[in-house]
Structures are given as structure tokens and as C-alpha cells.
MIFI-238067 format. One record per residue (C-alpha): y, x, z. Coordinates in Angstrom, 1 decimal. Layout:
N
+--------+--------+--------+
:     yy :     xx :     zz :
+--------+--------+--------+
:      Y :      X :      Z :
...
+--------+--------+--------+
***
This chain:
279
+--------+--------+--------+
:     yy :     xx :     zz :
+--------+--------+--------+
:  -22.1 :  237.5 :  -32.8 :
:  -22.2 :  239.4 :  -35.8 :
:  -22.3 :  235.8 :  -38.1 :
:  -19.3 :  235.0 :  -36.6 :
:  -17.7 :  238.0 :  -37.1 :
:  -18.9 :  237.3 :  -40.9 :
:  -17.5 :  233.9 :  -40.6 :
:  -14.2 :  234.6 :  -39.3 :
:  -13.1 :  237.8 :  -41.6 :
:  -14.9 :  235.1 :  -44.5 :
:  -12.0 :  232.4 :  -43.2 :
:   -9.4 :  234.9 :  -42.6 :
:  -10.0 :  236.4 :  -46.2 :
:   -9.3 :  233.2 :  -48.1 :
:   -5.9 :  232.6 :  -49.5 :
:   -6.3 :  228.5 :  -48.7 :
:   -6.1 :  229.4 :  -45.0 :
:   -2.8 :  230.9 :  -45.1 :
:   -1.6 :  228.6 :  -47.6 :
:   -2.7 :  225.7 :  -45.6 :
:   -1.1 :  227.5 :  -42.5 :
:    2.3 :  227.9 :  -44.5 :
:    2.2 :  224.2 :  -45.1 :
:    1.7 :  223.2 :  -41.6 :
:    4.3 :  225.2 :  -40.6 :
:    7.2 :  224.0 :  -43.2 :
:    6.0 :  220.2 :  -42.4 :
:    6.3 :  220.3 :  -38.8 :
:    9.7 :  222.3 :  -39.1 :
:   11.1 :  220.1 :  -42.0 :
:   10.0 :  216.8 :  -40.3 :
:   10.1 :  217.6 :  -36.5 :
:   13.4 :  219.1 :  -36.8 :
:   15.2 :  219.9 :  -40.0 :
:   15.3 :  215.9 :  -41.0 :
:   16.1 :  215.1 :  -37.5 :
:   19.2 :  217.7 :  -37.3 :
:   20.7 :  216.6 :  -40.5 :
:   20.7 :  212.9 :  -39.6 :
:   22.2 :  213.9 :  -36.3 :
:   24.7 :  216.2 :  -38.3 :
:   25.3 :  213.4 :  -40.6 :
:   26.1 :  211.0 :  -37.6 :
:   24.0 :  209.0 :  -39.1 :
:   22.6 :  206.1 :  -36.8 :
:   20.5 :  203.9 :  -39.3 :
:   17.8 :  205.7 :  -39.8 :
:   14.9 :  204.2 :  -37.9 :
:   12.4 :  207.1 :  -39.7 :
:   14.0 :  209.7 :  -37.3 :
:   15.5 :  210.7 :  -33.8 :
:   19.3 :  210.5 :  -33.9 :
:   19.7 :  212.2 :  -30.9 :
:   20.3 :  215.9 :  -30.1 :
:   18.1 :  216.0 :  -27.1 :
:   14.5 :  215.8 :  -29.0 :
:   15.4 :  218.7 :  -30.8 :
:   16.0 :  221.1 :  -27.8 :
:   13.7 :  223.7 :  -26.4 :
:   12.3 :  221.4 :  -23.5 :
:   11.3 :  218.7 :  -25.8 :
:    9.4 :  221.1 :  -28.1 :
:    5.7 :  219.3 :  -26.9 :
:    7.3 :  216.0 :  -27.2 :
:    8.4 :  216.6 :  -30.5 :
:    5.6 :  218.5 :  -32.4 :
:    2.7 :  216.9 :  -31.2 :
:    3.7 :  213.2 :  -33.4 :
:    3.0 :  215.5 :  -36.3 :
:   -1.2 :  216.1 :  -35.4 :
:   -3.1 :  212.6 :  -35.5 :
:   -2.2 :  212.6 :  -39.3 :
:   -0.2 :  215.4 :  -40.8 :
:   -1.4 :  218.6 :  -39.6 :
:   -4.8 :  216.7 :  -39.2 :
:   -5.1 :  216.4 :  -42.9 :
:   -4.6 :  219.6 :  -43.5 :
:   -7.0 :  221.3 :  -41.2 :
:   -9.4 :  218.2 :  -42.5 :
:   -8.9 :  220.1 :  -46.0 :
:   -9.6 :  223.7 :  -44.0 :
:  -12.8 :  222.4 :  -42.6 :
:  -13.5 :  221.1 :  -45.8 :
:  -12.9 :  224.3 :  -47.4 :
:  -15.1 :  226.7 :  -44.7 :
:  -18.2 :  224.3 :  -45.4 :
:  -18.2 :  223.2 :  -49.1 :
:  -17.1 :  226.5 :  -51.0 :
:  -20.2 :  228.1 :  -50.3 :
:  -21.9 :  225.0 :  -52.1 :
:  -19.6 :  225.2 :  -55.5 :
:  -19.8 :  228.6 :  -55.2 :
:  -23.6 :  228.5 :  -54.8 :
:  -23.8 :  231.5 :  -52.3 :
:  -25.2 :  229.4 :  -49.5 :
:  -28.7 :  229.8 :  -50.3 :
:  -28.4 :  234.3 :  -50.2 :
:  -26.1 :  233.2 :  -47.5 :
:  -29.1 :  232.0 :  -45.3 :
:  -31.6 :  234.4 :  -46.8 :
:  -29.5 :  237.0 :  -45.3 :
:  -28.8 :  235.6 :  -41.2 :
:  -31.4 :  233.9 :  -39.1 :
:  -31.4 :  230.0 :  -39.3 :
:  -29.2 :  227.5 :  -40.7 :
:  -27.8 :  226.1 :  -36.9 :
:  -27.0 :  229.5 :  -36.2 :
:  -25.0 :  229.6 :  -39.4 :
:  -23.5 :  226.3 :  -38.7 :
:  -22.5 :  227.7 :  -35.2 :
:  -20.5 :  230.6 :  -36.7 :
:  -18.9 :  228.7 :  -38.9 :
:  -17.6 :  226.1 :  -36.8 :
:  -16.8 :  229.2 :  -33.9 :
:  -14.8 :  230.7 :  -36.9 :
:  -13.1 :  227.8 :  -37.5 :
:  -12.2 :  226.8 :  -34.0 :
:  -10.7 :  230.7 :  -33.6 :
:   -8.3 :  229.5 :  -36.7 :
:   -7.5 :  226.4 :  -35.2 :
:   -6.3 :  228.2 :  -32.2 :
:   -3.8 :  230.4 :  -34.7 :
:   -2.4 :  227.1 :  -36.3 :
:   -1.6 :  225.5 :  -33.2 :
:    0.0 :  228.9 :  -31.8 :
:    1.6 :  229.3 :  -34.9 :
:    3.4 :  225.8 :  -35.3 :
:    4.3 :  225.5 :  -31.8 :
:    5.9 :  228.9 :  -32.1 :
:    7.7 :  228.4 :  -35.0 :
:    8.7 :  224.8 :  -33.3 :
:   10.2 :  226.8 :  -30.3 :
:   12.5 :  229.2 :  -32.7 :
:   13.9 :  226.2 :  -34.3 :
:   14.9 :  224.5 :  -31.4 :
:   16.1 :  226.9 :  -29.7 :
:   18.1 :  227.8 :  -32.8 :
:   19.3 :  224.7 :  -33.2 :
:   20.8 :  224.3 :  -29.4 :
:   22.2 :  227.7 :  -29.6 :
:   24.1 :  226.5 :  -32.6 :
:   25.2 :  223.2 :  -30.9 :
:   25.7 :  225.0 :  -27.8 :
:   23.9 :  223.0 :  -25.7 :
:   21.9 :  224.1 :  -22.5 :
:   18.3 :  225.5 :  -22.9 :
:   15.2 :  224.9 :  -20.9 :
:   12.3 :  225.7 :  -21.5 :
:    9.2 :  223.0 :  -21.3 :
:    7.6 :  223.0 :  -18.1 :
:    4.0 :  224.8 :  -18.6 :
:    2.2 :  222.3 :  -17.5 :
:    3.2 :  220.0 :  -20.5 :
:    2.6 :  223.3 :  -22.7 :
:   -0.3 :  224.1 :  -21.6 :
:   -1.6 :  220.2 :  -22.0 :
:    0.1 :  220.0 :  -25.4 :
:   -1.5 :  223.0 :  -26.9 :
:   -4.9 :  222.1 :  -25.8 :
:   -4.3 :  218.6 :  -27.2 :
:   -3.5 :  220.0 :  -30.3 :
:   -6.1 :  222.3 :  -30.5 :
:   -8.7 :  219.5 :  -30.0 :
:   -7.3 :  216.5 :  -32.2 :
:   -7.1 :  219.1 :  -35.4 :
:  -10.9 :  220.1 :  -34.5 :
:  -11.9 :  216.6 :  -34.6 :
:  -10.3 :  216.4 :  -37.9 :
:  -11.5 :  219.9 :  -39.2 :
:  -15.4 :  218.8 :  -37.9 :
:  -15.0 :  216.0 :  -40.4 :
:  -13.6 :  217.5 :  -43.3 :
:  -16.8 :  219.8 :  -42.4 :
:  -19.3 :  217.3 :  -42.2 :
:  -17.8 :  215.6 :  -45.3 :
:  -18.3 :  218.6 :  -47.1 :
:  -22.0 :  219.0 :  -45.9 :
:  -22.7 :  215.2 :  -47.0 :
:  -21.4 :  215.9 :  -50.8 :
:  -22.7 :  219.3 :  -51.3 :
:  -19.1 :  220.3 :  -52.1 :
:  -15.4 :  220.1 :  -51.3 :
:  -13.1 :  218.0 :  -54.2 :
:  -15.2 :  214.8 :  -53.4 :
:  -15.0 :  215.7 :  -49.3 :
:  -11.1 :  216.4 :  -49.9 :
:  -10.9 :  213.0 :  -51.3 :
:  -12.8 :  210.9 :  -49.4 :
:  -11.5 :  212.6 :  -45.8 :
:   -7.6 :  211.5 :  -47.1 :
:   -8.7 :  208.5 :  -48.6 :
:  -10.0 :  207.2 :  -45.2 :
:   -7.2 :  209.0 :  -42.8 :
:   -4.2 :  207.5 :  -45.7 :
:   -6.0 :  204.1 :  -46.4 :
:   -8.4 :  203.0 :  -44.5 :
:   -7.2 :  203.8 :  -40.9 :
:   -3.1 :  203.6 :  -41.9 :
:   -3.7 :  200.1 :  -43.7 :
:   -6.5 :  198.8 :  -40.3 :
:   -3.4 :  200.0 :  -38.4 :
:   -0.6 :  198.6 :  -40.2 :
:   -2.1 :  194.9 :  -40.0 :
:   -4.0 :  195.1 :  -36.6 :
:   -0.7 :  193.8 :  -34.6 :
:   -1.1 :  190.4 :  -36.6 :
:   -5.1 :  190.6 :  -37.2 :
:   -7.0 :  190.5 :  -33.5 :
:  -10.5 :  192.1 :  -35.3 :
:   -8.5 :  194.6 :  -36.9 :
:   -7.1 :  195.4 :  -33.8 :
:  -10.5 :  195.9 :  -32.2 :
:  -11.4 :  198.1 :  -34.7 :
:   -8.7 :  200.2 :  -35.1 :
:   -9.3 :  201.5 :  -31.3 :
:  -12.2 :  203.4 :  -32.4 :
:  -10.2 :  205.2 :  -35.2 :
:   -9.3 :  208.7 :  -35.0 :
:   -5.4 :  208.7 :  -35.2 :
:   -5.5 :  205.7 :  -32.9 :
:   -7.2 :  208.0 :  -29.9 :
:   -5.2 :  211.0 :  -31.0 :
:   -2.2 :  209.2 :  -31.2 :
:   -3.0 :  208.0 :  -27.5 :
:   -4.6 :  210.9 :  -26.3 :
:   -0.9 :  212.5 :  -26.4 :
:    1.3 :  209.5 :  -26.1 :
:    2.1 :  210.5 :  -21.8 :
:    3.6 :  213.8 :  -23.5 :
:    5.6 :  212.3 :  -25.2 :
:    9.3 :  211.0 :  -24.7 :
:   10.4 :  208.4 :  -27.2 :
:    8.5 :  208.9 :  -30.5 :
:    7.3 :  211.4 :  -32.2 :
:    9.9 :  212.2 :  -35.6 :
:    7.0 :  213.2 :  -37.5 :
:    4.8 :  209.9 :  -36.1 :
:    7.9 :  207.9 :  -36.6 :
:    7.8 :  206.8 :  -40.3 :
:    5.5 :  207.4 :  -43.9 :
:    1.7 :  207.6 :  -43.9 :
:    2.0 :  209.2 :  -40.3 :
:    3.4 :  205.8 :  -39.0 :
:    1.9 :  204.4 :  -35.9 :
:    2.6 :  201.8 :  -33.5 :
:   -0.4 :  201.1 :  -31.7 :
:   -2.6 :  200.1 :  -29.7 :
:   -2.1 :  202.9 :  -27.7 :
:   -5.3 :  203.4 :  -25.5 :
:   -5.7 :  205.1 :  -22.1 :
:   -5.6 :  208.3 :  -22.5 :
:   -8.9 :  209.2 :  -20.2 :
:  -10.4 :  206.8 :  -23.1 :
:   -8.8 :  208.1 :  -25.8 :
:  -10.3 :  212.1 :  -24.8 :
:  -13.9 :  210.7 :  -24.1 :
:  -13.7 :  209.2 :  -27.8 :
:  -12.1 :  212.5 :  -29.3 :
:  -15.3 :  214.4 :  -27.4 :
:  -17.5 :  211.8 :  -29.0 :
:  -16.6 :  212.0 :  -32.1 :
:  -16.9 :  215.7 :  -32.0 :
:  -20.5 :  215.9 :  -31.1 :
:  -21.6 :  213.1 :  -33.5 :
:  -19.7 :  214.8 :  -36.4 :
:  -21.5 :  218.5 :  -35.0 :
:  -24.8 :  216.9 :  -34.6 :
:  -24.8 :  215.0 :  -38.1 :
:  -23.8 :  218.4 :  -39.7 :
:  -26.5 :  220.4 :  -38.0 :
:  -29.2 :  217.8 :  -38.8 :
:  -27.6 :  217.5 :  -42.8 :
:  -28.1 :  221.3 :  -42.5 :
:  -31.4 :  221.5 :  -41.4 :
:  -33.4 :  218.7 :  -43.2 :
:  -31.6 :  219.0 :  -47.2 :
:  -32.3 :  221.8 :  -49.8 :
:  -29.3 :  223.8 :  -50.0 :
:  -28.3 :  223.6 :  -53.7 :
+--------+--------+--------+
***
């Protein structure tokens, strides 16, 4: 308890985390519905990049609306904050009196990733809070009706959420664990999310095997893991790097693999841990 007390007030302390947070918070409000509104304002009905429509932007379709940004926006960010809670004690080189000081390197490894799931859980509360003032704002001002999401679908989107960007945050950690560091685990974690899965992606709809392939990717089973809360598309999933249409899985299948990759990614780290020298 008391190393991830440590581990938390550690996370909370560092200026990334906020920054990071701020970030999440200005993309999902410029992209989920300041873009949106101004095309609708504009009357503007070429885009294909973003809903034209009023409707996504009002208080009921707030899960619908913020959840196309986490398989790949917010999920690069909080890859970076995983990155970040792992590999700074390695450029720093505080991880060895780090470990002289608590009892056993899993137990570390445990507070860490409790600290980090804790922050997780303020992100996701934070955007979608920040999602519900703006739409709200925004039908106020258009003077449309308001209702609020059914809690159900709030309750499902939050936890969906919560679990894609720890998928993503467990493998900007283990990324960091692998290279000792967290410039080379930045780069790598983007380089794969940006390249590797967006270009698989783009030509799996004219490529069978990359098809195949691409259904064990993790924006492909976040992506599908919240495609029955969402009505229409996504803004933020609708166009740029974020862009994504399909294969969409099952969504059973799509949670089994999320859960998958999170205890491979856990049980890599803890065995990187336990078996290399720390510096």
C-alpha cells in the first residue's frame, strides 16, 4: 500500500501527466466537437472528415462521440504516460535506490501499474466531463433539446475507455522496460500505432493476409470493442492517422483480445523486471 501511495503522489507530481492530460482534453474537444460545430455552422456538407449534423454533438450522443477518439488519439498519449511512469526512473538512474528502498521488483511493478490505472481513471473522467460541458453548451446555444445519455451506455463507455487506454499505457510501459528508457519507447510505441497498424489497416480491404492480420491489432479490437456504442462514426475516428474502417470484430472477441493483450504486456514486464540488471 504504501509503494503505491509512492507511486501515485510520484505520477501525480510530474508536470508530463497534466500536460499530457491538457492535451487529451483540447484534442477530444477540438476534434469531437469544435471541428464538427464549425462545419455545421459553416453549412458545410463536403466534408467527409467530420459529422455535419447537429445531433452528434448533443448531450445524448456524448459516448458516441468521444469514444472514436481512444483506439488511436488519446491511446498515444497515455502510450507516452506509460512510457513516462516506467522509463524515467531508468534515465534518471533512481531505479536501482528505488528497489533498495521497497521489497521486490513485482511488487514495485504492481504499484506502478496500480498508480497508473488510478490516473487512467482521472483522464477518462476528465475528457468525458469536459465532452459533456461542450455539448451541452453547444445545444444550449442552438437551442435544441437536451438529454442526457442513458447510464447504461455511460457506464459501458467509461469502462471501455478506461480499458482501451490501459492496454495502450501497459505498452508504452513494457516498451520502456525493453529499452531501459523512454525517447526510444516513445518512438517505437508511435511508430507502430501511426505506421505499422494505420498502413496494415489502410490496405487490408484490398490485401486478404493483411486483413487477417490486422484483426489481431490493437486499434482494430478497440475500435470494435466500442463500435455497438457508437451511432454513425466517430468524428475523431473519422479521418487523419485515427482513420479506420475495419474489419470490425465481435465485440465479445474484440474484449477477450484487449484482456489478452493486457496480461501478455503485464507478464512480459514483470519477467523483464525480474530477470535484467537494472541500469
Amino acid at each position: 500500500m504504501d509503494s503505491f501511495r509512492a507511486e501515485l503522489m510520484l505520477l501525480r507530481r510530474r508536470a508530463a501527466t497534466w500536460v499530457l492530460l491538457a492535451i487529451a482534453i483540447l484534442m477530444g474537444i477540438f476534434f469531437s466537437y469544435v471541428l464538427p460545430y464549425t462545419v455545421y455552422r459553416g453549412g458545410s456538407t463536403t466534408s467527409s472528415n467530420f459529422a455535419t449534423g447537429l445531433s452528434p454533438l448533443l448531450p445524448d450522443r456524448l459516448v458516441s462521440t468521444l469514444l472514436g477518439g481512444f483506439p488511436f488519439y488519446f491511446g498515444m498519449l497515455t502510450l507516452i504516460l506509460g512510457a513516462l511512469a516506467f522509463g524515467s526512473e531508468y534515465g534518471w538512474g533512481t531505479l536501482k535506490t528505488t528497489l533498495m528502498q521497497r521489497s521486490g521488483r513485482t511488487r514495485l511493478l504492481l504499484a506502478k501499474l496500480a498508480a497508473l490505472g488510478v490516473m487512467l481513471v482521472v483522464f477518462v473522467a476528465a475528457i468525458f466531463v469536459v465532452g459533456a460541458a461542450s455539448s451541452v453548451a453547444i445545444g444550449l446555444g442552438e437551442g435544441a433539446a437536451l438529454h442526457a445519455p442513458s447510464l447504461g451506455d455511460l457506464a459501458r463507455g467509461l469502462a471501455s475507455g478506461w480499458l482501451i487506454l490501459a492496454v495502450w499505457a501497459l505498452f508504452g510501459a513494457l516498451l520502456a522496460i525493453l529499452s531501459r528508457g523512454t525517447a526510444l519507447a516513445i518512438g517505437v510505441g508511435i511508430l507502430y500505432g501511426l505506421v505499422i497498424e494505420g498502413v496494415v489497416a489502410g490496405f487490408g480491404e484490398s490485401i486478404r493476409l493483411l486483413r487477417d492480420v490486422s484483426q489481431v491489432f490493437l486499434r482494430t479490437n478497440a475500435y470494435s470493442l466500442i463500435a455497438p456504442l457508437q451511432t454513425g462514426s466517430g468524428s475523431a475516428a473519422a479521418g487523419g492517422p485515427g482513420a479506420f474502417s475495419g474489419p470490425y470484430l465481435d465485440a465479445s472477441h474484440a474484449l477477450l483480445v484487449i484482456l489478452a493483450y493486457l496480461l501478455v504486456f503485464g507478464g512480459l514486464s514483470a519477467l523483464l523486471l525480474a530477470r535484467r540488471d537494472v541500469t
